[in-house]
TISE-143887 format. One record per atom (N, C-alpha, C): x, y, z; residue in three letters. Coordinates in steps of 0.2 Angstrom, whole numbers, padded with zeros to 4 digits, always signed. Example, Ala and Ser with C-alpha at 12.3 -4.5 7.8 and 13.67 -1.06 7.14 Angstrom:
REM TISE-143887
+0066-0028+0039ALA+0062-0022+0039ALA+0066-0016+0039ALA+0064-0011+0035SER+0068-0005+0036SER+0064+0000+0039SER
This chain:
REM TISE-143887
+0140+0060-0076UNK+0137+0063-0070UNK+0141+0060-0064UNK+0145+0064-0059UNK+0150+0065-0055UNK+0146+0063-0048UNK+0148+0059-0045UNK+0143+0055-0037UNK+0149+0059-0032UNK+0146+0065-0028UNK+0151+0070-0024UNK+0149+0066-0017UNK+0143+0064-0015UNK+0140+0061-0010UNK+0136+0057-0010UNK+0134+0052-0007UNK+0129+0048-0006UNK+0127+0048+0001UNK+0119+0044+0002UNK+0116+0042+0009UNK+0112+0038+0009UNK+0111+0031+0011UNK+0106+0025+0010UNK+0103+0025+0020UNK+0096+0026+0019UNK+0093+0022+0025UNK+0092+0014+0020UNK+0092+0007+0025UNK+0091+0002+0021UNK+0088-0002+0028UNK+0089-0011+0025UNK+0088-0016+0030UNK+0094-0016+0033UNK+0099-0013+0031UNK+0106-0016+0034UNK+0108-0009+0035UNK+0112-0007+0039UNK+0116-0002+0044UNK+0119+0001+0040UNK+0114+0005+0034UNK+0118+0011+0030UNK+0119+0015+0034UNK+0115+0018+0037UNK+0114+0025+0040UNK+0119+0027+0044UNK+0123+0022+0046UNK+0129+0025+0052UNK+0135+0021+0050UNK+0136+0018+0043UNK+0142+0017+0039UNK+0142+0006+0042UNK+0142+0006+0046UNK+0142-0003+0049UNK+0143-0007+0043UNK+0139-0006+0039UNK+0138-0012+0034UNK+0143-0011+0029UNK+0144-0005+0026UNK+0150-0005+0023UNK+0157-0007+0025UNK+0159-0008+0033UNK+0164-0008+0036UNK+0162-0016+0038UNK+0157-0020+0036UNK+0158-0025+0037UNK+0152-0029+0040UNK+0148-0027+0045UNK+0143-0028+0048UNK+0136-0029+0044UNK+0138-0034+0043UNK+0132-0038+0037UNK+0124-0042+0042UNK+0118-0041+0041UNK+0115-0043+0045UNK+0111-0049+0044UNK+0111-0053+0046UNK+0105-0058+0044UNK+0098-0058+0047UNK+0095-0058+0040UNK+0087-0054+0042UNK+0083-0063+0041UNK+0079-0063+0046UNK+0075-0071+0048UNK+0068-0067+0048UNK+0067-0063+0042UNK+0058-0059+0041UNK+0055-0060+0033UNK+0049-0061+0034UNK+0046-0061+0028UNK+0048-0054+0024UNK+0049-0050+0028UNK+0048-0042+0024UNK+0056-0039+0029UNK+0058-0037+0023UNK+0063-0034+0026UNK+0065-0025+0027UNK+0063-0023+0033UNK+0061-0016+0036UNK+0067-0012+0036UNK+0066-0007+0034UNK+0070-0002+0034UNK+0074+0000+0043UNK+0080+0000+0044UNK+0084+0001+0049UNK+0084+0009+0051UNK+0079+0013+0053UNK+0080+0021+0053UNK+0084+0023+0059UNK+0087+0028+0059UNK+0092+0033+0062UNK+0086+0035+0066UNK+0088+0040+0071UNK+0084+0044+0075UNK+0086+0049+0071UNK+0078+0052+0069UNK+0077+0058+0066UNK+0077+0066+0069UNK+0078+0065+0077UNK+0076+0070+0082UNK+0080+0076+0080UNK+0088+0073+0078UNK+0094+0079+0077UNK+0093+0081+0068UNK+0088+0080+0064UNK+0088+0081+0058UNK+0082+0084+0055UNK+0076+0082+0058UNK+0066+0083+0057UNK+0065+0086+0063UNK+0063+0092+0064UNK+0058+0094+0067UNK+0054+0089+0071UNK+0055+0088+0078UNK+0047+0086+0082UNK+0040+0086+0078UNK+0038+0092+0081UNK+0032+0094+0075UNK+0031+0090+0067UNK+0036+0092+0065UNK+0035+0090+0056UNK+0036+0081+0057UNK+0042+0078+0060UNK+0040+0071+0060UNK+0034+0070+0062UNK+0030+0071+0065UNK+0025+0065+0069UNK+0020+0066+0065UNK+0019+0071+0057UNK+0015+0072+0053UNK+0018+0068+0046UNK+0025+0064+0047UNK+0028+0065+0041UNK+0025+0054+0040UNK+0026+0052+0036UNK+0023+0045+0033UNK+0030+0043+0032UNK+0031+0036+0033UNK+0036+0033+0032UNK+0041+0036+0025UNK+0038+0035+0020UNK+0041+0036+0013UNK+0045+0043+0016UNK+0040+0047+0016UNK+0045+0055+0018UNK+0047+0054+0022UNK+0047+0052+0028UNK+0051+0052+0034UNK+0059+0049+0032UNK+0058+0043+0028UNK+0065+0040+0028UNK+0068+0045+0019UNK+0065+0047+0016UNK+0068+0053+0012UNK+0070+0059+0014UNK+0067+0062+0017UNK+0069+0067+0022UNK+0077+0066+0026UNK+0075+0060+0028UNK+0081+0059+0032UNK+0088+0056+0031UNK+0086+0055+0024UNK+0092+0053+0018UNK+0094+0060+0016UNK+0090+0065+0014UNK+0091+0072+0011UNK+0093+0076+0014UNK+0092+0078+0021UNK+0093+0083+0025UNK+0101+0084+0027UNK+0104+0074+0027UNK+0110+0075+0031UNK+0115+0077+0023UNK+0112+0077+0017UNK+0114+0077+0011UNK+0117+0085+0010UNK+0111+0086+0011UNK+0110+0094+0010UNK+0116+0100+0014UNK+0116+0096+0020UNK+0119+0100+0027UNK+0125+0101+0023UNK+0129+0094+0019UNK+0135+0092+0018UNK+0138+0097+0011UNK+0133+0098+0007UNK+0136+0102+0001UNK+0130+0107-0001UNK+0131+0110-0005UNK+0128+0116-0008UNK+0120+0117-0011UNK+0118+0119-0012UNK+0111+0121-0012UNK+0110+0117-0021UNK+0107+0112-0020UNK+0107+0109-0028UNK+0101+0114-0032UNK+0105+0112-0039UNK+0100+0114-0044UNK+0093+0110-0046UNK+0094+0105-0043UNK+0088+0103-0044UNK+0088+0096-0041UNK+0081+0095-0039UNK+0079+0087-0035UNK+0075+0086-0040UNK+0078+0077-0042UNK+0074+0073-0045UNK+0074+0067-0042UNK+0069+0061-0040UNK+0067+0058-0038UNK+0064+0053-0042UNK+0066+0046-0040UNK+0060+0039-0044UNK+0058+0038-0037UNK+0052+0033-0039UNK+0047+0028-0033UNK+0043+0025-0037UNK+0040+0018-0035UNK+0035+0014-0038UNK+0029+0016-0035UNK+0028+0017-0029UNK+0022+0019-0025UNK+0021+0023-0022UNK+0027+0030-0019UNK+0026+0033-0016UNK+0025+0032-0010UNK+0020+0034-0006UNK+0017+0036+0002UNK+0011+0032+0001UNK+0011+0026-0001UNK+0006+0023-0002UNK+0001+0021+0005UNK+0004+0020+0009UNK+0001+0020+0013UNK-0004+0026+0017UNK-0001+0032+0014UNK-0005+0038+0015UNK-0010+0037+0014UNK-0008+0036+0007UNK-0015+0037+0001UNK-0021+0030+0003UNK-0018+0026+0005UNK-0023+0021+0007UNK-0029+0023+0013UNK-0025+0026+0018UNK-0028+0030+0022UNK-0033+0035+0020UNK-0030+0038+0018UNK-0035+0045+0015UNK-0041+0043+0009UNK-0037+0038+0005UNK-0046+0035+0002UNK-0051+0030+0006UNK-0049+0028+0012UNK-0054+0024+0017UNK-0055+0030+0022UNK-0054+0037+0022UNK-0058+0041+0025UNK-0061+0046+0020UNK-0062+0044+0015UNK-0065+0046+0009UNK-0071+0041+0013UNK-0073+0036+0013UNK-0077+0034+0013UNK-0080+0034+0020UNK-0077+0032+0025UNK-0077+0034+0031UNK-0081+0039+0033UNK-0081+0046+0031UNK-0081+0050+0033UNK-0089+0054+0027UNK-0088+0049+0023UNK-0095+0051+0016UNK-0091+0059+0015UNK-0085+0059+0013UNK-0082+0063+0007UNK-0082+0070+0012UNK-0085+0070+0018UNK-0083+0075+0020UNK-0077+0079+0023UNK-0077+0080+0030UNK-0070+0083+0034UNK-0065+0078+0034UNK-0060+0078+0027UNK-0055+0073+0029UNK-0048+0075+0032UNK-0043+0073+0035UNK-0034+0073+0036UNK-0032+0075+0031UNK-0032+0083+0032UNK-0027+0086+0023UNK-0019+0081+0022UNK-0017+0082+0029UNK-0010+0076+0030UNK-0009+0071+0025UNK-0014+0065+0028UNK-0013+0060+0021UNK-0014+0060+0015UNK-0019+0068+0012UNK-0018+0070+0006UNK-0013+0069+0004UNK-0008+0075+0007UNK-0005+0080+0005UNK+0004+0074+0004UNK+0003+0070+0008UNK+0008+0064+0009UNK+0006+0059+0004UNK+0001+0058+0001UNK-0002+0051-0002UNK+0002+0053-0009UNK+0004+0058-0014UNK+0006+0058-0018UNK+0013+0057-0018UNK+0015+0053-0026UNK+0021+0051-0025UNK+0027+0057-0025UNK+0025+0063-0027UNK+0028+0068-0027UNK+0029+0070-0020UNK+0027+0069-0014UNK+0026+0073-0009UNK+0034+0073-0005UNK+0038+0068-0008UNK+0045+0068-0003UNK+0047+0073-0006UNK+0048+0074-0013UNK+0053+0080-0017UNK+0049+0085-0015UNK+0044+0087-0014UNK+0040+0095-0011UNK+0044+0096-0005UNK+0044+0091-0002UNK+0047+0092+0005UNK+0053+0094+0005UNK+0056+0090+0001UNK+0065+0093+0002UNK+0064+0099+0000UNK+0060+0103-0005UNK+0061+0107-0006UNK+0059+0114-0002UNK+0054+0112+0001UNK+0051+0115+0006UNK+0056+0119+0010UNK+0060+0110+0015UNK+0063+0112+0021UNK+0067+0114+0017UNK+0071+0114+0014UNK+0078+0117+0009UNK+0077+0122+0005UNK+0073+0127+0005UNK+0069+0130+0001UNK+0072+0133-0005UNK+0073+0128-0008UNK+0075+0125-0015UNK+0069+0126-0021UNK+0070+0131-0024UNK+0065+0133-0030UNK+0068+0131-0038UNK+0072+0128-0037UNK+0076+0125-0043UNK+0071+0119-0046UNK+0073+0116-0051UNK+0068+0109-0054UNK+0067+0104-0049UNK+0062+0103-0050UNK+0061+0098-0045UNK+0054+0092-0050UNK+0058+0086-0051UNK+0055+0082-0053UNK+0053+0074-0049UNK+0049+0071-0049UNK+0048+0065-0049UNK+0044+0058-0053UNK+0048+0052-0053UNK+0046+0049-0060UNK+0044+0044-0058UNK+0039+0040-0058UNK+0031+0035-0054UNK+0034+0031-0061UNK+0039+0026-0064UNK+0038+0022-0067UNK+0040+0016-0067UNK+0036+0014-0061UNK+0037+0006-0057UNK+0045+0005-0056UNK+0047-0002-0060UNK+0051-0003-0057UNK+0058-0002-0061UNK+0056+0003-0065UNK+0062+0008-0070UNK+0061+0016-0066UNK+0059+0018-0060UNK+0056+0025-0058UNK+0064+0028-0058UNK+0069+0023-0055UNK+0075+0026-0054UNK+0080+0028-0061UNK+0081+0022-0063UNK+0082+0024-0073UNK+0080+0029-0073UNK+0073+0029-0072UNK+0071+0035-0076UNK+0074+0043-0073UNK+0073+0043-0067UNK+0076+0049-0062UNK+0085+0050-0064UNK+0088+0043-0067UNK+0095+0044-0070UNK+0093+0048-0078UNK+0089+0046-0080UNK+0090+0049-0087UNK+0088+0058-0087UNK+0083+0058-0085UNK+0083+0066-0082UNK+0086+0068-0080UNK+0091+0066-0078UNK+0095+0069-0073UNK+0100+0071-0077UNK+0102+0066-0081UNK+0108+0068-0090UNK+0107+0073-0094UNK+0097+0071-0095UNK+0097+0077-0100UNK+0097+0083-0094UNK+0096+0085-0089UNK+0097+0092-0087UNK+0104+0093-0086UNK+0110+0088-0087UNK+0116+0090-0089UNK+0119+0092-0095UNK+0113+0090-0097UNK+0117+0089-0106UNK+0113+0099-0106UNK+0110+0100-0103UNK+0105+0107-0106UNK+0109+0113-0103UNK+0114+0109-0099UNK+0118+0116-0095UNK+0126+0112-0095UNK+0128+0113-0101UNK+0135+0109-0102UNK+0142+0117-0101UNK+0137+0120-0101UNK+0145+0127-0102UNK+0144+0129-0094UNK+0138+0125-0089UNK+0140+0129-0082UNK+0139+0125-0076UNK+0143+0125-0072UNK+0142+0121-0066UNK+0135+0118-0064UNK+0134+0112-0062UNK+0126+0111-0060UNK+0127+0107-0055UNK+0122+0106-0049UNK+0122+0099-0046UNK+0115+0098-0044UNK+0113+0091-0045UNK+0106+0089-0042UNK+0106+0084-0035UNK+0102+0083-0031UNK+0101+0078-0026UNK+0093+0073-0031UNK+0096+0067-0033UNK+0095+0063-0036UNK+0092+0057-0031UNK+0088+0052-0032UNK+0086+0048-0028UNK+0081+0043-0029UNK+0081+0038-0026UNK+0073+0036-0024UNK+0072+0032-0017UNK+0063+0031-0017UNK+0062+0029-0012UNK+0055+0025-0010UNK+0056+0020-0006UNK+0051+0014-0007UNK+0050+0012+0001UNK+0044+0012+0003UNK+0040+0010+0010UNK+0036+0002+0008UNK+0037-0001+0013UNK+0031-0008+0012UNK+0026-0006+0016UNK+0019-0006+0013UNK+0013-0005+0016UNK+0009-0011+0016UNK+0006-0012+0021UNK+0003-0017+0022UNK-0002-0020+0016UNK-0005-0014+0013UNK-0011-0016+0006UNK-0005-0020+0001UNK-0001-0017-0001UNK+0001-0017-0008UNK+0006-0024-0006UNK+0009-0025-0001UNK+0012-0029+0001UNK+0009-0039+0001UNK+0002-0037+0002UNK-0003-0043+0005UNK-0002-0043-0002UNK-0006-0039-0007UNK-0008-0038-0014UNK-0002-0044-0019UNK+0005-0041-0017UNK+0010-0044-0020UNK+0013-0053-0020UNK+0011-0052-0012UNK+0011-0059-0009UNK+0005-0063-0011UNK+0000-0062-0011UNK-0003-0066-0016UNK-0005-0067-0024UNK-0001-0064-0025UNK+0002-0064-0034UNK+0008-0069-0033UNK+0010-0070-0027UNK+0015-0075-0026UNK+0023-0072-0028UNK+0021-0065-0028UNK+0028-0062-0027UNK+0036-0061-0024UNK+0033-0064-0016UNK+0037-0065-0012UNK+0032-0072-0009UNK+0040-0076-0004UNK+0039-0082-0003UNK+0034-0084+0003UNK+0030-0089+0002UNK+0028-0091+0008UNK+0029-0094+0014UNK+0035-0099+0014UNK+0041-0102+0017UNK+0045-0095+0020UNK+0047-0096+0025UNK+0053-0091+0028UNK+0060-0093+0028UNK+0064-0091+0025UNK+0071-0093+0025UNK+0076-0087+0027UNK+0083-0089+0031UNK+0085-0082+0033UNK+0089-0081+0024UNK+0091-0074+0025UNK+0092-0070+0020UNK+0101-0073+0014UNK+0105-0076+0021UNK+0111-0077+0018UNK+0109-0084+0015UNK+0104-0089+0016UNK+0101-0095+0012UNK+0097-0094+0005UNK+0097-0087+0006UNK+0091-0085+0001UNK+0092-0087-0007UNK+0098-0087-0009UNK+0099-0089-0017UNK+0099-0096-0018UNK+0102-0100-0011UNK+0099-0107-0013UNK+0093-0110-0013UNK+0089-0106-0012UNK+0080-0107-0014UNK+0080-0111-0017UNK+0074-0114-0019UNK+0070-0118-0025UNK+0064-0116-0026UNK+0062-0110-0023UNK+0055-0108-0024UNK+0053-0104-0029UNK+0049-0100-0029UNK+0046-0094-0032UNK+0047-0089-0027UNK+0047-0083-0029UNK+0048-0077-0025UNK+0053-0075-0020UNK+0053-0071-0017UNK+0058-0069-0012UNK+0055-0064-0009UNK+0059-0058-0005UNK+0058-0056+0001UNK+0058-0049+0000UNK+0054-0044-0001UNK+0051-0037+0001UNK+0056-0032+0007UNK+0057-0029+0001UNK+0064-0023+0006UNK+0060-0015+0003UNK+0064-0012+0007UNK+0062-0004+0009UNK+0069+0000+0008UNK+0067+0006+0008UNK+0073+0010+0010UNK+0073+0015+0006UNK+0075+0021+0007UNK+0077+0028+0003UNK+0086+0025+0001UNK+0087+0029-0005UNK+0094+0030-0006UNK+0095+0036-0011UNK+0101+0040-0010UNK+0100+0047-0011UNK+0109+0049-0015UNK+0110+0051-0020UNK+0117+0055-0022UNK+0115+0062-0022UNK+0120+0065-0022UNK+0122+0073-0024UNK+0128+0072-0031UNK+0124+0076-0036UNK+0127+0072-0042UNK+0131+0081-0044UNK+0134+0080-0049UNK+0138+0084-0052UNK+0139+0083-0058UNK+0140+0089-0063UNK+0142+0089-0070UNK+0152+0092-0068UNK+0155+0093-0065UNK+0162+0094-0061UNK+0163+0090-0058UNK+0170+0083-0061UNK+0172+0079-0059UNK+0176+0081-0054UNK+0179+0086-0051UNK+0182+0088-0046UNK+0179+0083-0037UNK+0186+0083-0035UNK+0181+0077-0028UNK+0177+0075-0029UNK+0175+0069-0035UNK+0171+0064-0036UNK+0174+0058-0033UNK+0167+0055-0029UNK+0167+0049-0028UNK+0168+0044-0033UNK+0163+0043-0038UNK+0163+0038-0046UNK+0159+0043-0051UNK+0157+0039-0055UNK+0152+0044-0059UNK+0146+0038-0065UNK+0140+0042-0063UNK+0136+0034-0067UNK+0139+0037-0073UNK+0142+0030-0077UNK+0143+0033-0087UNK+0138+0033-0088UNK+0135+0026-0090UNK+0132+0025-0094UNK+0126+0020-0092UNK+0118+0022-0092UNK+0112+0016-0090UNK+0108+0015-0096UNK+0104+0010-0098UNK+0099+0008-0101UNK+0094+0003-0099UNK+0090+0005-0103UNK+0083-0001-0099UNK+0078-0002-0103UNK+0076-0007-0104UNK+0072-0013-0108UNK+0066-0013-0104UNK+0061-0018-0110UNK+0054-0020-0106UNK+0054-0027-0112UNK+0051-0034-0109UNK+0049-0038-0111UNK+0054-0041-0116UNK+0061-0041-0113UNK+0065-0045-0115UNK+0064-0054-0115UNK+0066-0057-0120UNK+0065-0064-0120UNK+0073-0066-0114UNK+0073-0070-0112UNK+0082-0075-0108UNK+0085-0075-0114UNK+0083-0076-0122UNK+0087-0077-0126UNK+0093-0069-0126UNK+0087-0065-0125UNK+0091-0058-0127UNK+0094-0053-0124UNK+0093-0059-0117UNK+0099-0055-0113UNK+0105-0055-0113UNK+0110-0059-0114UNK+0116-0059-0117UNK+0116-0052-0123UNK+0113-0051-0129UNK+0113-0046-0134UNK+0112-0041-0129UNK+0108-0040-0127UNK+0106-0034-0121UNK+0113-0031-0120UNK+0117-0034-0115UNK+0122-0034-0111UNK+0126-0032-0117UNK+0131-0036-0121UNK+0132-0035-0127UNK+0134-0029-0130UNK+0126-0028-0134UNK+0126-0022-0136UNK+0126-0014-0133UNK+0124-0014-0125UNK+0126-0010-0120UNK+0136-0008-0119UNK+0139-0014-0120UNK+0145-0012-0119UNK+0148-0009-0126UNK+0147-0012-0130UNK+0149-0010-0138UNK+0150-0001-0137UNK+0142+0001-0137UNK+0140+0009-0136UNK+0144+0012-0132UNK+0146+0008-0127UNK+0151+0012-0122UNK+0159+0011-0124UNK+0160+0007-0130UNK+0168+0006-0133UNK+0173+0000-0125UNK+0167-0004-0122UNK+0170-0009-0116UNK+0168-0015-0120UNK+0175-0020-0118UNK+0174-0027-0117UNK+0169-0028-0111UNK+0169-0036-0113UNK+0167-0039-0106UNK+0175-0039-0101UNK+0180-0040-0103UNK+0189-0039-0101UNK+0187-0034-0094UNK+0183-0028-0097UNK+0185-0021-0095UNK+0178-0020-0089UNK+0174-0027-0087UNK+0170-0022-0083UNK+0175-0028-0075UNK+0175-0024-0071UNK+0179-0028-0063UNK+0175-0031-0059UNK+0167-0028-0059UNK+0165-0032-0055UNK+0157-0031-0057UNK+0152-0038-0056UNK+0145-0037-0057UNK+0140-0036-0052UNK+0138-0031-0050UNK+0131-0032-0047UNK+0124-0035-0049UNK+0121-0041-0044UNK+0116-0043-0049UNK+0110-0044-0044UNK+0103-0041-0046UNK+0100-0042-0043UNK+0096-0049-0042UNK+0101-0052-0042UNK+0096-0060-0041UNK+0092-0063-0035UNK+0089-0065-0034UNK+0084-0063-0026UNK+0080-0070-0023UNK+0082-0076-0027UNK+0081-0082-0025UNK+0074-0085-0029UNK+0072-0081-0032UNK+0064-0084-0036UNK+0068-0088-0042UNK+0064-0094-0039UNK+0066-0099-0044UNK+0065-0098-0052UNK+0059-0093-0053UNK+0057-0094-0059UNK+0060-0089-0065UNK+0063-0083-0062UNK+0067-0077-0063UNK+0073-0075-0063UNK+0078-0081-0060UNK+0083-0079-0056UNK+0089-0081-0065UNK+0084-0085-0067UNK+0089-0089-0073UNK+0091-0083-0078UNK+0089-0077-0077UNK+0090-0073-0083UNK+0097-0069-0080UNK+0097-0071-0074UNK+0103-0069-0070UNK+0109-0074-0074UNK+0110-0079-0073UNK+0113-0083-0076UNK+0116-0084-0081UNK+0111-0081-0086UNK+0112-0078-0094UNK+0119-0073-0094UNK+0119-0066-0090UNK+0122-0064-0086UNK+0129-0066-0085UNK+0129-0070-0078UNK+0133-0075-0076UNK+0139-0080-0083UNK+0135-0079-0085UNK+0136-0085-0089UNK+0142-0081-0094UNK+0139-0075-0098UNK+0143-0071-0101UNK+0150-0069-0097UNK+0150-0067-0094UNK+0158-0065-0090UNK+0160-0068-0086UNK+0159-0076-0084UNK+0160-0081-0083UNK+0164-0079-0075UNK+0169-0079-0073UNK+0174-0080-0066UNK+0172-0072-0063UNK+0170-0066-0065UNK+0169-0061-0065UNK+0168-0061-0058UNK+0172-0057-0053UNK+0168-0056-0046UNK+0161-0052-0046UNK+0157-0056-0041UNK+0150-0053-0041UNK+0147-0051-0035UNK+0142-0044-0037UNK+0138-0046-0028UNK+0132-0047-0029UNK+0130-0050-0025UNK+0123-0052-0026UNK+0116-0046-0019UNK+0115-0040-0023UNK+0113-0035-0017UNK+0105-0036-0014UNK+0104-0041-0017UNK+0096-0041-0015UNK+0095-0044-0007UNK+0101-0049-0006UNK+0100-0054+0000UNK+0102-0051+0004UNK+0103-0042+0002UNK+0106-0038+0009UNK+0098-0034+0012UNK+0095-0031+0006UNK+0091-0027+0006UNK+0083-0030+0006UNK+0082-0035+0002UNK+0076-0038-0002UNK+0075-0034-0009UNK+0069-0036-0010UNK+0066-0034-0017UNK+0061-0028-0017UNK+0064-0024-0021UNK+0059-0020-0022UNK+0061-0015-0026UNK+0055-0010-0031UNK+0055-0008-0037UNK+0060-0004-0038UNK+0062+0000-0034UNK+0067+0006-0035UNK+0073+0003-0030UNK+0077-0005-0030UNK+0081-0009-0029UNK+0088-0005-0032UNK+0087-0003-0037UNK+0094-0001-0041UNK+0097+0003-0039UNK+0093+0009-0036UNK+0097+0015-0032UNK+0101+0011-0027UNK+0097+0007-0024UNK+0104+0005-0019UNK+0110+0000-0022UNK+0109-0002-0025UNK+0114-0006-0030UNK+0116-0002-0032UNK+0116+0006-0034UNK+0123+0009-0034UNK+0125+0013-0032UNK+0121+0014-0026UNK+0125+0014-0017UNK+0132+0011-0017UNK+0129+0004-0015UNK+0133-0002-0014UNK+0140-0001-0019UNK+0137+0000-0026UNK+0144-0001-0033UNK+0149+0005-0031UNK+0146+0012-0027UNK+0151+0018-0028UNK+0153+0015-0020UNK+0153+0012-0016UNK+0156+0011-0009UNK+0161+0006-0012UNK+0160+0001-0015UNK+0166-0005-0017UNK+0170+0000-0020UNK+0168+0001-0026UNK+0174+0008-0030UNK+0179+0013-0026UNK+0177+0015-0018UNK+0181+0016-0015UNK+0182+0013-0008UNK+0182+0005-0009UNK+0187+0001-0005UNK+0183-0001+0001UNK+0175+0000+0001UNK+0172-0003+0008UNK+0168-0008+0005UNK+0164-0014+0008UNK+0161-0014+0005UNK+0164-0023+0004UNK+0169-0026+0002UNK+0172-0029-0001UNK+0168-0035+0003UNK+0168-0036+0008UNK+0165-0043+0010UNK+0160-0044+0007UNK+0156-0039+0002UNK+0152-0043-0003UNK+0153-0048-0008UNK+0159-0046-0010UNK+0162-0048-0016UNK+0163-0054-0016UNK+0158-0060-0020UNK+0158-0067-0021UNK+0167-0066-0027UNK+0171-0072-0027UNK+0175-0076-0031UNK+0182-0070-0030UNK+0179-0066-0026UNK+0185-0061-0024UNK+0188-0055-0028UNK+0192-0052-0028UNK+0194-0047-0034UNK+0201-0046-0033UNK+0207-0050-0038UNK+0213-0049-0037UNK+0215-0040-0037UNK+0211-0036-0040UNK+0213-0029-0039UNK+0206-0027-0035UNK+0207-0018-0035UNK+0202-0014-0034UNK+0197-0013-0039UNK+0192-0014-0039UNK+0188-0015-0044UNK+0187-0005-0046UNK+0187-0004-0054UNK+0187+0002-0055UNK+0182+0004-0060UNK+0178-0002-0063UNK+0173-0002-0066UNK+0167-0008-0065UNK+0160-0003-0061UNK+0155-0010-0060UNK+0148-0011-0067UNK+0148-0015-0067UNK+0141-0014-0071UNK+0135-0016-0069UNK+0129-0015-0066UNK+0124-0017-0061UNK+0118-0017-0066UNK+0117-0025-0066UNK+0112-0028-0069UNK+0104-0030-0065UNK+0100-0026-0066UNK+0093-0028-0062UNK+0086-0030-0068UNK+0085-0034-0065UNK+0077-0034-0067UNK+0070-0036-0062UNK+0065-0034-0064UNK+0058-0035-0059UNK+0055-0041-0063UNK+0052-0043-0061UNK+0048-0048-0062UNK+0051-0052-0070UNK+0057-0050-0071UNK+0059-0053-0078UNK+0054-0049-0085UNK+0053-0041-0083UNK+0048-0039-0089UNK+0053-0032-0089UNK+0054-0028-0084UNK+0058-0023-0086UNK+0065-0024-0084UNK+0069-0024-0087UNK+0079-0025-0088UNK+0079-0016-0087UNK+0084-0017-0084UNK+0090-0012-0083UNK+0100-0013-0081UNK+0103-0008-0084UNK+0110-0008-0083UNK+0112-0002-0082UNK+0116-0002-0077UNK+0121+0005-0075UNK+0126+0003-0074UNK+0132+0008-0078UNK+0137+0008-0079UNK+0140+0013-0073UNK+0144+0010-0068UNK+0147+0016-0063UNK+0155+0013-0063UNK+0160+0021-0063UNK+0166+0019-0066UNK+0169+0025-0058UNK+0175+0022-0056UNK+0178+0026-0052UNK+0182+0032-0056UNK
């Protein structure tokens, strides 16, 4: 699958290019928010003042996507939660109101589907349009769909606008925080891996490709992803391993590692498993850009197709005697679901 385009809103200045030219931010927040564009030149007045964070910063990743290339064959999308704040809403004037006259709005926005309706809407896009609500593999998942509708249309040009997208709402957030998810202490973000704690720090952001089965002006292209549930530390290493075998790669052959490690004392050592494997390997570590959160990987490979062509590099721990031309981006949530993406220039 051929990456033609990309567009990230994040905590850090995707939206107007900054961070890839070098302008790294140090975030001093429990929660790390979303840095938005003004939407004025891109959403409707009217339709923004109705639209919920989630769609608001999807919309605003997709519109500038759309303008730029051709009418896709289809929108597929992952998210952990949606517009959950919508829906929070709309179930407290469920009661509010004793089940009667409610806000179709936060309806209509509460499901997790609602940003892929909307592209389709404002894009009036009748093509597939799918979205895949499975935590924090939702994006894996929206990459695998996305292969097999390549694989079902191999004799003809195809392209989709691929993506996900994640809001911090104040319920789900407090909910995670005391699960003890993220830290109770505040530290700024470039201190973050030297933690000794539990937890880390809660990030937001839409991130968005225009993919292709036509390698022509390609960016990169994902090869190759997989994803596990309830792996042991011992079976990380195999993991890793037997992912490269299938692809006919060494460890020699990958240039550079994305890893989401995120300062949680308890979690991070499966990273290290990792580390441990490809030993001197230049790495980036994307979470102390972004924070944590469940659809984390889309922007992890954001970030891998930007290093792939030549931005980006002040991330790159241990350095890279060449241009890296193969990354492999290893994440996991809570140490229960593993995933790997394979993105090659």
């Amino acid at each position: 699958m051929y990456i033609k385009d990309l567009y990230a809103i994040s905590p850090q200045k995707t939206h107007d290019g900054s961070f890839e030219n070098g302008d790294w931010l140090i975030l001093n927040e429990y929660i790390y928010k979303a840095i938005e564009p003004s939407y004025q030149d891109i959403i409707p007045n009217a339709q923004l003042r109705r639209m919920g964070k989630a769609v608001r910063m999807g919309i605003g990743v997709s519109l500038p996507l759309l303008e730029r290339n051709a009418k896709p064959d289809g929108i597929i999308f992952g998210t952990a939660n949606g517009g959950l704040e919508d829906c929070i809403k709309f179930l407290n004037q469920i009661v509010e109101y004793n089940e009667g006259t409610l806000t179709p709005t936060n309806f209509v926005q509460s499901t997790p589907n609602a940003l892929a309706g909307q592209v389709a809407l404002l894009s009036e896009n009748m093509g597939y349009n799918m979205t895949h609500v499975n935590g924090s593999l939702a994006f894996e998942s929206a990459l695998l769909d996305a292969s097999l509708f390549f694989d079902e249309h191999k004799e003809e040009e195809k392209s989709i606008l691929l993506g996900a997208v994640e809001e911090i709402s104040d319920y789900n957030y407090n909910i995670d925080r005391l699960g003890e998810r993220f830290k109770q202490e505040l530290i700024s973000n470039n201190e973050l891996l030297n933690s000794k704690t539990n937890g880390s720090y809660c990030g937001e952001g839409s991130t968005q490709f225009y993919i292709s089965n036509n390698p022509e002006n390609s960016l990169a292209k994902f090869t190759a992803f997989k994803q596990s549930s309830y792996l042991s530390q011992n079976e990380i290493g195999g993991f890793v391993s037997d992912f490269l075998k299938e692809q006919n790669l060494t460890i020699s052959d990958i240039d550079c590692l994305l890893l989401g490690k995120n300062g949680d004392v308890s979690t991070d050592s499966w990273y290290q498993e990792v580390e441990q494997l490809f030993g001197e390997k230049p790495k980036v570590y994307f979470k102390k850009s972004v924070g944590e959160y469940r659809t984390v990987s889309a922007f992890a490979s954001y970030l891998a197709v930007q290093i792939l062509n030549g931005k980006a590099q002040h991330l790159i721990e241990n350095g890279a005697s060449a241009q890296p031309h193969t990354i492999l981006i290893y994440n996991h949530f809570d140490a229960i679901r593993h995933s790997l993406i394979l993105i090659q220039k």
